[in-house]
Biopython code that builds the backbone (N, CA, C, O; Angstrom):
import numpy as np
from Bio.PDB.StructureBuilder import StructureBuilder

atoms = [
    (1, "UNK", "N", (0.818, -1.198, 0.000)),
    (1, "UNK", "CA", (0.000, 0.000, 0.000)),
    (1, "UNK", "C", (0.861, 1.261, 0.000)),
    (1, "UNK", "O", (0.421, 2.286, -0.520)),
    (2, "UNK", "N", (2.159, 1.223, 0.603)),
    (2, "UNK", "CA", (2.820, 2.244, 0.260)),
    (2, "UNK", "C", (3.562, 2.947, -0.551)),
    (2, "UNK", "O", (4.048, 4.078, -0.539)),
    (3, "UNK", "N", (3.549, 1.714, -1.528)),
    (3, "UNK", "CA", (4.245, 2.022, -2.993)),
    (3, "UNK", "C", (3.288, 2.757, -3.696)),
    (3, "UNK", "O", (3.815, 3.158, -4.734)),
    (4, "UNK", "N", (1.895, 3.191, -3.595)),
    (4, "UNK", "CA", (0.680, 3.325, -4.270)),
    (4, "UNK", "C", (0.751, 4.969, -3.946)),
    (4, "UNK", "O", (0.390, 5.834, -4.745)),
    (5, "UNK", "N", (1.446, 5.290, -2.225)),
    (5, "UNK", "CA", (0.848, 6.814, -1.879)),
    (5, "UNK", "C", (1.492, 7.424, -2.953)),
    (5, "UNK", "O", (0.572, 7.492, -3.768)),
    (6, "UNK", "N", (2.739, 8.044, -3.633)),
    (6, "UNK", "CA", (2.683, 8.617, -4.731)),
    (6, "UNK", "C", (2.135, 8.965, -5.681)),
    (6, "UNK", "O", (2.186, 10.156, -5.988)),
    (7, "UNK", "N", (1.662, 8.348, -6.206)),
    (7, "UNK", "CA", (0.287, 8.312, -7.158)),
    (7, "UNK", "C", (-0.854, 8.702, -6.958)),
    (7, "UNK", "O", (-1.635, 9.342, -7.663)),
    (8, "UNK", "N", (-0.944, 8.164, -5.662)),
    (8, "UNK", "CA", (-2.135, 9.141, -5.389)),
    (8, "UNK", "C", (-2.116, 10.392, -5.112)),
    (8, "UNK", "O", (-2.973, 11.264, -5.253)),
    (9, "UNK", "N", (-1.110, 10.410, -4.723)),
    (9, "UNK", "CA", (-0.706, 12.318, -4.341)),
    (9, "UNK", "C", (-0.801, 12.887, -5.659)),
    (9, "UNK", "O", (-1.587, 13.808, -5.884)),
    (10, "UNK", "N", (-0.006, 12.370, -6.601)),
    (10, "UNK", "CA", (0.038, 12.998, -7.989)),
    (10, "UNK", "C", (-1.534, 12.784, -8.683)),
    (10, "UNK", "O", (-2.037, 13.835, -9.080)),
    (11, "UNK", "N", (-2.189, 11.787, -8.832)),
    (11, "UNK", "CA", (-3.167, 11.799, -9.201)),
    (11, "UNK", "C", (-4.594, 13.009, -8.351)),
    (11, "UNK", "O", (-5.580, 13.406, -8.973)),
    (12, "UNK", "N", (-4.377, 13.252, -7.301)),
    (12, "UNK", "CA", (-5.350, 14.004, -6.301)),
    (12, "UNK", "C", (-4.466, 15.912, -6.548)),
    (12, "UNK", "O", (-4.955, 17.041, -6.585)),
    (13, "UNK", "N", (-3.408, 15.525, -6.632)),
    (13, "UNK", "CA", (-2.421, 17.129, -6.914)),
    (13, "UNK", "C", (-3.224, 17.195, -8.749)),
    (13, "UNK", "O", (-3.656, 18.335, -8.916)),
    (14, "UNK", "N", (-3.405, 16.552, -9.651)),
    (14, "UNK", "CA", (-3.567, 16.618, -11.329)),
    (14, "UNK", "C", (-5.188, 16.969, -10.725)),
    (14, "UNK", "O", (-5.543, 18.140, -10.587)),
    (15, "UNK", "N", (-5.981, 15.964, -10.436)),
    (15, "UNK", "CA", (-7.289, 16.614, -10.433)),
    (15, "UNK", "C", (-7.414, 18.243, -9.675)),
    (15, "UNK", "O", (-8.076, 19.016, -10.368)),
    (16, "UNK", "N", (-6.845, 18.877, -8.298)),
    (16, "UNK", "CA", (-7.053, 19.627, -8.163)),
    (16, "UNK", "C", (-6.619, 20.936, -8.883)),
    (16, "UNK", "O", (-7.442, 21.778, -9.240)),
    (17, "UNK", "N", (-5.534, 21.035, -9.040)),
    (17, "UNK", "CA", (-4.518, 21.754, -10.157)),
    (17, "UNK", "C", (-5.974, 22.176, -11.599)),
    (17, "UNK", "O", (-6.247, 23.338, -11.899)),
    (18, "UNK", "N", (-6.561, 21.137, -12.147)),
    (18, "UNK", "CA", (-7.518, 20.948, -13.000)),
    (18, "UNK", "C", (-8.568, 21.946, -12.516)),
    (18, "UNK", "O", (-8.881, 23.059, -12.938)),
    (19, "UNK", "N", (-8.944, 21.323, -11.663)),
    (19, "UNK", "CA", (-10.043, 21.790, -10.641)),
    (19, "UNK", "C", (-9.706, 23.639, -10.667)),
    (19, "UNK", "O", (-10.415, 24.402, -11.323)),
    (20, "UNK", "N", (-8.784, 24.005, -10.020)),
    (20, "UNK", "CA", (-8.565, 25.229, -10.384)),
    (20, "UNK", "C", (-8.216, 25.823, -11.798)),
    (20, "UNK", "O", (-7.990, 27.033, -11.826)),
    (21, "UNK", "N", (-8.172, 25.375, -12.546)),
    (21, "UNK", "CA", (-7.900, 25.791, -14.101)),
    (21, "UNK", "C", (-9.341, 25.635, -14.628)),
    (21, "UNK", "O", (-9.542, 26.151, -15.727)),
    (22, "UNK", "N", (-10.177, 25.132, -14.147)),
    (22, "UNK", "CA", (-11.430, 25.158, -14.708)),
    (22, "UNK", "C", (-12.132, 26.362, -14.277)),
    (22, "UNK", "O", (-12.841, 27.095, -14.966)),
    (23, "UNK", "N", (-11.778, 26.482, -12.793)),
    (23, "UNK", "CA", (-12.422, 28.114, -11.847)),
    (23, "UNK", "C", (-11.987, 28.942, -12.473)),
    (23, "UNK", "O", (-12.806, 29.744, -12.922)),
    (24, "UNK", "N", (-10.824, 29.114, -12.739)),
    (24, "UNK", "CA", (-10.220, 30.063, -13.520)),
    (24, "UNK", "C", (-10.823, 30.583, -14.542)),
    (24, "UNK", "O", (-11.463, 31.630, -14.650)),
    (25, "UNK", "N", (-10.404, 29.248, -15.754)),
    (25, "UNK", "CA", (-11.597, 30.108, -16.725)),
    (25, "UNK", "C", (-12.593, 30.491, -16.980)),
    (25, "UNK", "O", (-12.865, 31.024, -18.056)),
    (26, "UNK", "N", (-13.443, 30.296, -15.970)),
    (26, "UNK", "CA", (-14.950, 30.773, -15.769)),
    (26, "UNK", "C", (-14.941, 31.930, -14.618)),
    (26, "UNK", "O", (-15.932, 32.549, -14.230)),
    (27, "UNK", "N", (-13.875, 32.052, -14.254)),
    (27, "UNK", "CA", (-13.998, 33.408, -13.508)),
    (27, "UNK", "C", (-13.496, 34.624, -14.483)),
    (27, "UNK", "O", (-13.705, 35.817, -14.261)),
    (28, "UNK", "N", (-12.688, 34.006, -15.769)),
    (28, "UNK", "CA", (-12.148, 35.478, -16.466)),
    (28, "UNK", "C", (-13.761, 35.467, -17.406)),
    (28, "UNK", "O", (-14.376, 36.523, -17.552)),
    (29, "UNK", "N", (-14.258, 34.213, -17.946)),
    (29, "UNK", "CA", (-15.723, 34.634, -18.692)),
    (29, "UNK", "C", (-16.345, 35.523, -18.071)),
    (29, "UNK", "O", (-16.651, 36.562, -18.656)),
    (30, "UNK", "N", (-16.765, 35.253, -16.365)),
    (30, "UNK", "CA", (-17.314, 36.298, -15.928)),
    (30, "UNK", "C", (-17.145, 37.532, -15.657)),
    (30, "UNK", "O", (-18.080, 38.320, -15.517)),
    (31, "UNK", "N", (-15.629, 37.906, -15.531)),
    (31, "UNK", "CA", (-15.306, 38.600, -15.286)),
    (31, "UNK", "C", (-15.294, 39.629, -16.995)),
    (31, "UNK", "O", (-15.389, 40.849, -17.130)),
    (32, "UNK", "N", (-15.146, 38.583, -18.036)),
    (32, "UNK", "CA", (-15.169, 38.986, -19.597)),
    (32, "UNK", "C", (-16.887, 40.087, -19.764)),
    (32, "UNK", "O", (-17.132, 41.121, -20.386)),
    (33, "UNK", "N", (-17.837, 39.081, -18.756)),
    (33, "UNK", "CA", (-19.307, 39.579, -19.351)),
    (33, "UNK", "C", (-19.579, 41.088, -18.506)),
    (33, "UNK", "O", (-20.337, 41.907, -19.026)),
    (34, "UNK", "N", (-18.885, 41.409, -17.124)),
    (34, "UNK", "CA", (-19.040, 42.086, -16.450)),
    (34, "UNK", "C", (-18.142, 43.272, -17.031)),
    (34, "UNK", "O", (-18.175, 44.411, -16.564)),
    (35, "UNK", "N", (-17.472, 42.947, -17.922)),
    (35, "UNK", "CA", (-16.295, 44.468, -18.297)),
    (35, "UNK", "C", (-15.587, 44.686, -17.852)),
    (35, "UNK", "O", (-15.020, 45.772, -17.974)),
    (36, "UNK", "N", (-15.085, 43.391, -16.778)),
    (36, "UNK", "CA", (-14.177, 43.993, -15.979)),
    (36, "UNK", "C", (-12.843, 43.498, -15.615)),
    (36, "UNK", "O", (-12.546, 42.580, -16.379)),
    (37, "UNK", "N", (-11.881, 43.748, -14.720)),
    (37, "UNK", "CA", (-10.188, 43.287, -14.939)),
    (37, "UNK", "C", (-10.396, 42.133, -15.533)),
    (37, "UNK", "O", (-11.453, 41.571, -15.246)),
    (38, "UNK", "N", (-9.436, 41.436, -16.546)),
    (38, "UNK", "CA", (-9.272, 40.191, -17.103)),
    (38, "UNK", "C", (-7.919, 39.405, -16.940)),
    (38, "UNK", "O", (-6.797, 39.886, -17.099)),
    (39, "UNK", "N", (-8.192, 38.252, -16.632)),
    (39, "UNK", "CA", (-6.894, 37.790, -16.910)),
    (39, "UNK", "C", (-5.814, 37.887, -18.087)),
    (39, "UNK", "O", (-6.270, 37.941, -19.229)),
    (40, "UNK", "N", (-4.459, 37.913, -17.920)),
    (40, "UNK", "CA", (-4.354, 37.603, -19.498)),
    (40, "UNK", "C", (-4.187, 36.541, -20.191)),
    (40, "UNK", "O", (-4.337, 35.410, -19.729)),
    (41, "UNK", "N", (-3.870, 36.792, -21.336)),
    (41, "UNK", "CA", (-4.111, 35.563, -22.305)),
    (41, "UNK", "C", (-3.340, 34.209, -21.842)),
    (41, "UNK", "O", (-3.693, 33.058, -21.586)),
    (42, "UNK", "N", (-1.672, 35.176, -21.873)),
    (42, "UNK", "CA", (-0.338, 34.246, -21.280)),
    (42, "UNK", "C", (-0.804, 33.790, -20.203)),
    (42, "UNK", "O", (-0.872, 32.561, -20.193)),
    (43, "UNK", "N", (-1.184, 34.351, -19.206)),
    (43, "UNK", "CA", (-1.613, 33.687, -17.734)),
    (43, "UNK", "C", (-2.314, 32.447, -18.416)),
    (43, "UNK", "O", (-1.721, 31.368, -18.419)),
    (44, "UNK", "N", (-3.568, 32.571, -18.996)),
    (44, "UNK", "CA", (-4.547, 31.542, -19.054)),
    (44, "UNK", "C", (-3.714, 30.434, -19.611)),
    (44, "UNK", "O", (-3.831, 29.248, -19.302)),
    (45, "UNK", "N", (-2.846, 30.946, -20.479)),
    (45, "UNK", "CA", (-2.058, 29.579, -21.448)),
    (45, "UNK", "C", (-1.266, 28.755, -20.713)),
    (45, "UNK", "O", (-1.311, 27.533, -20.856)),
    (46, "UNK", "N", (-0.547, 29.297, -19.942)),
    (46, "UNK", "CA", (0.300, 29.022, -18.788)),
    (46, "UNK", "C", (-0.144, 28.150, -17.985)),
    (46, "UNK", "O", (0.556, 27.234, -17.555)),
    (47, "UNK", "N", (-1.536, 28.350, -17.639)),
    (47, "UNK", "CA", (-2.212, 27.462, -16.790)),
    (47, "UNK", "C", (-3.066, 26.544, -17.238)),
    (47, "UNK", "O", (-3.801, 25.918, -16.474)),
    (48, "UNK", "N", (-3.041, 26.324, -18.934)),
    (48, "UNK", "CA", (-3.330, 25.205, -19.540)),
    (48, "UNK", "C", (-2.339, 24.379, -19.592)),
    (48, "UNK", "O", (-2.411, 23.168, -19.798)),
    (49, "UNK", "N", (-1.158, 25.176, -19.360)),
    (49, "UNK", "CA", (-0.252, 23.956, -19.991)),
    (49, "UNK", "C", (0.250, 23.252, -18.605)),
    (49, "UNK", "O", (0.890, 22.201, -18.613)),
    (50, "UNK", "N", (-0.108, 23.937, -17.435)),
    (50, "UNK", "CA", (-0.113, 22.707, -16.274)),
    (50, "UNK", "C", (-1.543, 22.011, -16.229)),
    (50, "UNK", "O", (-1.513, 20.786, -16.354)),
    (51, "UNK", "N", (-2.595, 22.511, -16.096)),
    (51, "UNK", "CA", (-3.760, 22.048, -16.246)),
    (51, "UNK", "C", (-5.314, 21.727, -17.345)),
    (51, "UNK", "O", (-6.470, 22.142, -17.271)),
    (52, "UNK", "N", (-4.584, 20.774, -18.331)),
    (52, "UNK", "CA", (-5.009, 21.284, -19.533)),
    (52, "UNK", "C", (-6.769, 20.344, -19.443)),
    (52, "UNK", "O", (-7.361, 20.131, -20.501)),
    (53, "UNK", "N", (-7.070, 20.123, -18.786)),
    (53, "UNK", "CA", (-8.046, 19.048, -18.817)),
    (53, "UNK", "C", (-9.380, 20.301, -17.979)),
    (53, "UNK", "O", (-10.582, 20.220, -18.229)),
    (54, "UNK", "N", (-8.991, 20.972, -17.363)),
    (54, "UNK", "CA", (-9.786, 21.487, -16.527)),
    (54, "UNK", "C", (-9.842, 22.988, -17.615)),
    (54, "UNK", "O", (-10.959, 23.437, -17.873)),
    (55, "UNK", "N", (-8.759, 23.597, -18.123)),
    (55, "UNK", "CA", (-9.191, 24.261, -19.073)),
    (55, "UNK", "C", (-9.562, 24.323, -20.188)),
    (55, "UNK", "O", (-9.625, 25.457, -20.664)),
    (56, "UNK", "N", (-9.964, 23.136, -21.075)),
    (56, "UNK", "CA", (-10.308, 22.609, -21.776)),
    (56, "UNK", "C", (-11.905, 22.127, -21.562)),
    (56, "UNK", "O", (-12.783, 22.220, -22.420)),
    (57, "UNK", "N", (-12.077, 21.541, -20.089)),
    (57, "UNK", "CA", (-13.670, 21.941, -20.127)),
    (57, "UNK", "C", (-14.107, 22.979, -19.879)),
    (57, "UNK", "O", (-15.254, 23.083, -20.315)),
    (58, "UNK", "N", (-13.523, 24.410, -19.041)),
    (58, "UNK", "CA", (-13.583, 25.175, -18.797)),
    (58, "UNK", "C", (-14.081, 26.178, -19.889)),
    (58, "UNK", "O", (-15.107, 26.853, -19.809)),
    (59, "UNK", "N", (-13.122, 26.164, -20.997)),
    (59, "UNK", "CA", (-13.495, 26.583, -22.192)),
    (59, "UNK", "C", (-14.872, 26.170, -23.036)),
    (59, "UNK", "O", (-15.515, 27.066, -23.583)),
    (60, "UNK", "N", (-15.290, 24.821, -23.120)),
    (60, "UNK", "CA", (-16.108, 24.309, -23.631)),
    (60, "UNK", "C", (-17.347, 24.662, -22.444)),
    (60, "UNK", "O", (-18.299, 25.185, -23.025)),
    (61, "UNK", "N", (-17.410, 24.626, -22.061)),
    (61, "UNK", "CA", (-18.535, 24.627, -21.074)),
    (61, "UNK", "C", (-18.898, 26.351, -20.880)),
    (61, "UNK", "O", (-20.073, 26.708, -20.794)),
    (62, "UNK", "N", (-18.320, 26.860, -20.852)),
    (62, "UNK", "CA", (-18.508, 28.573, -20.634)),
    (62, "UNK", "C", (-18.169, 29.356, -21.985)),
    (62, "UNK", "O", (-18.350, 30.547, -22.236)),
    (63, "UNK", "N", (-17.593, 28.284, -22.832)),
    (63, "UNK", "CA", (-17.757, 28.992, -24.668)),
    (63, "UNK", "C", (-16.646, 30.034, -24.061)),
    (63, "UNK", "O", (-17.094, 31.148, -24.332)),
    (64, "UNK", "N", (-15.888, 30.125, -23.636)),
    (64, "UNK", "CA", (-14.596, 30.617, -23.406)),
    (64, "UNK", "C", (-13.417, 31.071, -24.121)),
    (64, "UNK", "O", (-12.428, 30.380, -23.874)),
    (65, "UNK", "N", (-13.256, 31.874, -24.802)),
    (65, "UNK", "CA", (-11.540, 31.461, -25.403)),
    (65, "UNK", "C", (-11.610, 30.438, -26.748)),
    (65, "UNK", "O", (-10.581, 30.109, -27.339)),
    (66, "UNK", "N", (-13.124, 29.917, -27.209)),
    (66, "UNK", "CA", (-12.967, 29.177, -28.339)),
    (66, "UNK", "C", (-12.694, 29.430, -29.739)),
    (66, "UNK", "O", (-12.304, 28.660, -30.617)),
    (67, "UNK", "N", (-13.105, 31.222, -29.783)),
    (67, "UNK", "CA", (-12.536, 31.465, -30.905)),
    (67, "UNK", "C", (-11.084, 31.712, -31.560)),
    (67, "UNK", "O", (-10.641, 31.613, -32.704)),
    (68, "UNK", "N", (-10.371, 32.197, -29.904)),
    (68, "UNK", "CA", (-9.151, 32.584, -30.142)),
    (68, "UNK", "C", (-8.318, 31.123, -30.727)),
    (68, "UNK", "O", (-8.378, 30.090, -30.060)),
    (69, "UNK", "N", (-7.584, 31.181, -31.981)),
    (69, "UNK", "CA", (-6.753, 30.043, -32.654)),
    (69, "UNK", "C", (-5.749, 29.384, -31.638)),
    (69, "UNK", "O", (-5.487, 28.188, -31.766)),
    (70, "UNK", "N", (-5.130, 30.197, -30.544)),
    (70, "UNK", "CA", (-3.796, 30.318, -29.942)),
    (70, "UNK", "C", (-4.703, 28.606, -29.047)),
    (70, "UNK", "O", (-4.350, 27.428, -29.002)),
    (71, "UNK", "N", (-5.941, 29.368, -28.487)),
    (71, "UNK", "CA", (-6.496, 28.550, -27.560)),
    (71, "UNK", "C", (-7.206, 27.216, -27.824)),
    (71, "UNK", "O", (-7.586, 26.456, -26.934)),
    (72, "UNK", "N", (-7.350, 27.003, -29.204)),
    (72, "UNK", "CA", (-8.203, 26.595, -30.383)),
    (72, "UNK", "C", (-7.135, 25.496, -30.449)),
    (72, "UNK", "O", (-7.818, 24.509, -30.174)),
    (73, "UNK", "N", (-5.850, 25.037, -30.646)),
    (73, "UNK", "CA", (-5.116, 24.485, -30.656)),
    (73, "UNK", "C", (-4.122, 24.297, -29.907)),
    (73, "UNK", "O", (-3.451, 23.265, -29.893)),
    (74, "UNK", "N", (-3.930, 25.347, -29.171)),
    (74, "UNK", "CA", (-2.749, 24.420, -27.643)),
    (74, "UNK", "C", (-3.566, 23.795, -27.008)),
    (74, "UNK", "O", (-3.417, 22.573, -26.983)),
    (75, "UNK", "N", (-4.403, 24.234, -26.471)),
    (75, "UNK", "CA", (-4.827, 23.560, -25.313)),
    (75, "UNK", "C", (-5.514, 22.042, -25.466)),
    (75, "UNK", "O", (-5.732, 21.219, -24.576)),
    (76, "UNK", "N", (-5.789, 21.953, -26.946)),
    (76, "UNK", "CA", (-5.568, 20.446, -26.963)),
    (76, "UNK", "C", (-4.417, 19.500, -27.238)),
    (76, "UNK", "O", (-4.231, 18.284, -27.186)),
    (77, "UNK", "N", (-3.663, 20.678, -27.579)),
    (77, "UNK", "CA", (-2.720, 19.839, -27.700)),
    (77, "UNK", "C", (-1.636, 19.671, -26.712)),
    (77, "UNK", "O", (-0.777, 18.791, -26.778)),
    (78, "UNK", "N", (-1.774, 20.994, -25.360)),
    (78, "UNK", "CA", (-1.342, 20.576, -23.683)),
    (78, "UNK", "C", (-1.938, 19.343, -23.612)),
    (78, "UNK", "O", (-1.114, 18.466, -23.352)),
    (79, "UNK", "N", (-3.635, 18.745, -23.812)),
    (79, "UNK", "CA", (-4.122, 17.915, -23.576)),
    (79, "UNK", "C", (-3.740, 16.857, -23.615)),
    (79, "UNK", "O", (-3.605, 16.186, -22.592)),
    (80, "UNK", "N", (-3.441, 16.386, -24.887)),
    (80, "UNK", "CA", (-2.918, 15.237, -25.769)),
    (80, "UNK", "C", (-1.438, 14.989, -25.240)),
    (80, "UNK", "O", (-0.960, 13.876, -25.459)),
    (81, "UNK", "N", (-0.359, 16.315, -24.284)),
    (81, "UNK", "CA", (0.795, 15.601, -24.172)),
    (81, "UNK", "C", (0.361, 15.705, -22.906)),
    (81, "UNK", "O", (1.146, 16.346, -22.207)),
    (82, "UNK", "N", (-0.720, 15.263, -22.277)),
    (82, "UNK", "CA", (-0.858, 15.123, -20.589)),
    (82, "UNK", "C", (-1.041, 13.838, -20.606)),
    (82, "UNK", "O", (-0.461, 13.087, -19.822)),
    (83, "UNK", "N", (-1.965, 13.398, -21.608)),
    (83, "UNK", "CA", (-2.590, 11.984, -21.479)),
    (83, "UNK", "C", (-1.617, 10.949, -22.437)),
    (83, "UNK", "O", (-1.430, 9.859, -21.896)),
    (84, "UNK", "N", (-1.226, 11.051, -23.246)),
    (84, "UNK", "CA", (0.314, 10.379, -23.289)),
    (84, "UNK", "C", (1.390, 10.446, -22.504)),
    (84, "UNK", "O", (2.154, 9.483, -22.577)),
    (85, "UNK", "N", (1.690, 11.392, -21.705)),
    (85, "UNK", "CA", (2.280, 11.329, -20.547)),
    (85, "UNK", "C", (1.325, 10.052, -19.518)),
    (85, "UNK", "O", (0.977, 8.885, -19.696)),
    (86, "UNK", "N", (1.243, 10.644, -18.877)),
    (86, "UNK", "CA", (-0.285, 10.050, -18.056)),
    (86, "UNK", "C", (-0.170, 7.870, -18.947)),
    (86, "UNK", "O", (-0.127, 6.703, -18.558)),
    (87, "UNK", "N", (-0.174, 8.299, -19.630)),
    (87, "UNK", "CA", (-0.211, 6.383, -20.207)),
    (87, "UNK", "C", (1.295, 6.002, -20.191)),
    (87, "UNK", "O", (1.528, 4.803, -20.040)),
    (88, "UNK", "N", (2.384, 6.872, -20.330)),
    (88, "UNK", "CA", (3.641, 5.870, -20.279)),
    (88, "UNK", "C", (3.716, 5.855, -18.942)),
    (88, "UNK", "O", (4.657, 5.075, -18.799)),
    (89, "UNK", "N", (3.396, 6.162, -17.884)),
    (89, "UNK", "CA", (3.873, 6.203, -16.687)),
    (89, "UNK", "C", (3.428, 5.402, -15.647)),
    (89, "UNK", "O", (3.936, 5.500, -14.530)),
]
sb = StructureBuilder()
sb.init_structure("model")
sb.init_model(0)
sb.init_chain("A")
sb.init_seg("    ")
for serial, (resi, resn, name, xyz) in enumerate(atoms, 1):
    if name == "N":
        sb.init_residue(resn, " ", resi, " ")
    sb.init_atom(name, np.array(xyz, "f"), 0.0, 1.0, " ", f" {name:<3s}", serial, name[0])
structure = sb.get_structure()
């Protein structure tokens, strides 16, 4: 059982990390509809590329950032090297 706590730390650290990258981008939407301070772009990217699963629904779910191209294609493709990561390991 103790060879396992790692993993779980890392697996419970990836969901929350997520977890906040999803708040995130639904706090700059709201903050987008209200007119008011915004995050920036780099910030948001930055925090796809540690948490790309949570900003990726984040986006989809709050129509977020889908038009921008930058966002349109990294962030699936942070995605894609999380979860190939994530399978060799």
């Amino acid at each position: 059982m103790g060879t396992y706590l790692p993993y779980n730390i890392a697996f419970y650290f990836f969901v929350a990390i997520n977890v906040a990258s999803f708040l995130i981008y639904g706090l700059d939407k709201l903050k987008a509809k209200k007119h008011s301070w915004r995050i920036p772009e780099k910030k948001l990217l930055l925090i796809a590329f540690f948490a790309p699963a949570g900003a990726w629904a984040g986006m989809q779910l709050f129509r977020h950032k889908t038009r921008k191209p930058r966002f349109r294609y990294l962030v699936p493709l942070f995605l894609g090297i999380h979860v190939c990561v994530f399978i060799f390991m």
